[in-house]
N, C-alpha and C positions, 0 to 999 in steps of 0.2 A: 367341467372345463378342462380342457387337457395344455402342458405345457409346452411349452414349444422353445427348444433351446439351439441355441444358432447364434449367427447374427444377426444387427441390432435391427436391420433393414424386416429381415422376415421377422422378429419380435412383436416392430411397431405396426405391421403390414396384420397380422395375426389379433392385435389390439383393437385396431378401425372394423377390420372384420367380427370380430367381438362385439366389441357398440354398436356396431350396425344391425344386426339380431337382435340386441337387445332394447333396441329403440324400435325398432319394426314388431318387437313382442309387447312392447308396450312399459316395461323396465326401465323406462327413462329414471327413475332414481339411483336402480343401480349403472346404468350408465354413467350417471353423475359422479359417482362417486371415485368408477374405474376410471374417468377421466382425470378425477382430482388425482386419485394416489398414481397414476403414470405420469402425472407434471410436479408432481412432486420431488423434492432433491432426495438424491439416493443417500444410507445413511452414512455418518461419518464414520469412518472406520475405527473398530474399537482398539485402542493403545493393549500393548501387554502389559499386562501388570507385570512388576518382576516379585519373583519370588527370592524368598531368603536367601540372602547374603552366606555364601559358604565360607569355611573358614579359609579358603585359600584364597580368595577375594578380598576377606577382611584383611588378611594378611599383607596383602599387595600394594589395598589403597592405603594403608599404615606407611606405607612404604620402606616396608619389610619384605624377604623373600622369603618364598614357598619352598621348599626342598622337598626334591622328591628323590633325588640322584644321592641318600643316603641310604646303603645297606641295611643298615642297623635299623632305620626307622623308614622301611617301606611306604607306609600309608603318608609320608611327607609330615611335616611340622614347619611352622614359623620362626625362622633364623632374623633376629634382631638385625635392621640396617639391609644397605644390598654395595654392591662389588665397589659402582660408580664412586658415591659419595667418599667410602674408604681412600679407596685409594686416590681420590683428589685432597683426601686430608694425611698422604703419606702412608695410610697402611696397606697390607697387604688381606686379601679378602678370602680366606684359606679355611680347612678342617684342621680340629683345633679337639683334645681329649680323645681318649678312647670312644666315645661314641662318633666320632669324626664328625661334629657340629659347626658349620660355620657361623664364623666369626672375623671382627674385620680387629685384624693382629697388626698395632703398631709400634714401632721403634721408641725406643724412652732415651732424651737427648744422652742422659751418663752410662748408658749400655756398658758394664763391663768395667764400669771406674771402681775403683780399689776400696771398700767402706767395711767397714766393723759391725754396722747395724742397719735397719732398715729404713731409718730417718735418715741413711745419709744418703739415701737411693730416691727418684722420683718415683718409681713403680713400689716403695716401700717395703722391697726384700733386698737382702744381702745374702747371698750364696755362701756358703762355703767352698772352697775350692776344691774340684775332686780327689786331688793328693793330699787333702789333708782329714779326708775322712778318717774315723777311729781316733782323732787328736780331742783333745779338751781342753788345751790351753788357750789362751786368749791369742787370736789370731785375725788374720784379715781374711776378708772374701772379694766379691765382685758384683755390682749392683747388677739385674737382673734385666735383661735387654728389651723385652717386649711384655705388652699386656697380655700375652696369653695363657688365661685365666689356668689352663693346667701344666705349668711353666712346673719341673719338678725341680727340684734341690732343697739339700738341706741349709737351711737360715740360721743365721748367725745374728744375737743379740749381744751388742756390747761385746763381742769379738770372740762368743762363745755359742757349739751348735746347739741348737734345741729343737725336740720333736718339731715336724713338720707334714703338714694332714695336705693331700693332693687333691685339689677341684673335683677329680672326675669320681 
């Protein structure tokens, strides 16, 4: 039997002429049956399955962003948070350390207020001030403006500097 592909008119037309041979041949079962499966409903089309969730997908519907627009880390990685949200809650949604990671960097209300230690600070550092580097005496700093995790300066406890190890 040869197939015949076109339209639907010469399909159905190719069909009847079909059965009708084959009921003159005496095949009346298989005509029966070509009749059934041409009135038969076509099948339902089969869904894609989806395939595994990439990491940049998982990353998304987290509702985190995908980075790809870092040098440092070509193949892209998952930056915690994305721009919107930030900066509807006042920060700024910026690259942040040496490896230029974003991060959404917000303002700390005492930015900059006069404190001795880091309990007197909301972000929990007190700076020493940069003119008073190489001093040991007990002195004052300035609470530390923003969360960004690799904020460098040297900290002052109880109004004295002490080692200070930097995020990045």
């Amino acid at each position: 039997m040869r197939i015949v592909e076109g339209n639907k008119e010469m399909q159905i037309q190719f069909m009847r002429n079909t059965l009708k041979r084959l009921v003159w041949q005496g095949s009346w079962l298989l005509a029966l049956a070509l009749t059934l499966t041409a009135c038969a409903a076509p099948p339902a089309p089969v869904a894609a399955t989806p395939g595994p969730m990439t990491e940049a997908a998982r990353c998304t519907a987290a509702g985190n962003t995908w980075d790809t627009d870092n040098h440092r880390i070509p193949q892209g990685y998952c930056a915690k948070g994305s721009a919107a949200p930030c900066q509807a809650a006042g920060g700024q949604w910026q690259r942040v350390c040496m490896m230029g990671t974003l991060a959404c960097v917000q303002p700390y209300a005492d930015a900059n207020k006069v404190c001795r230690t880091g309990t007197d600070c909301e972000g929990r550092r007190c700076l020493q001030a940069a003119d008073a580097r190489g001093r040991t005496e007990p002195q004052t700093g300035r609470c530390i403006a923003n969360n960004n995790p690799c904020y460098f300066g040297i900290n002052l406890v109880n109004g004295q500097p002490v080692p200070t190890a930097v995020a990045d």
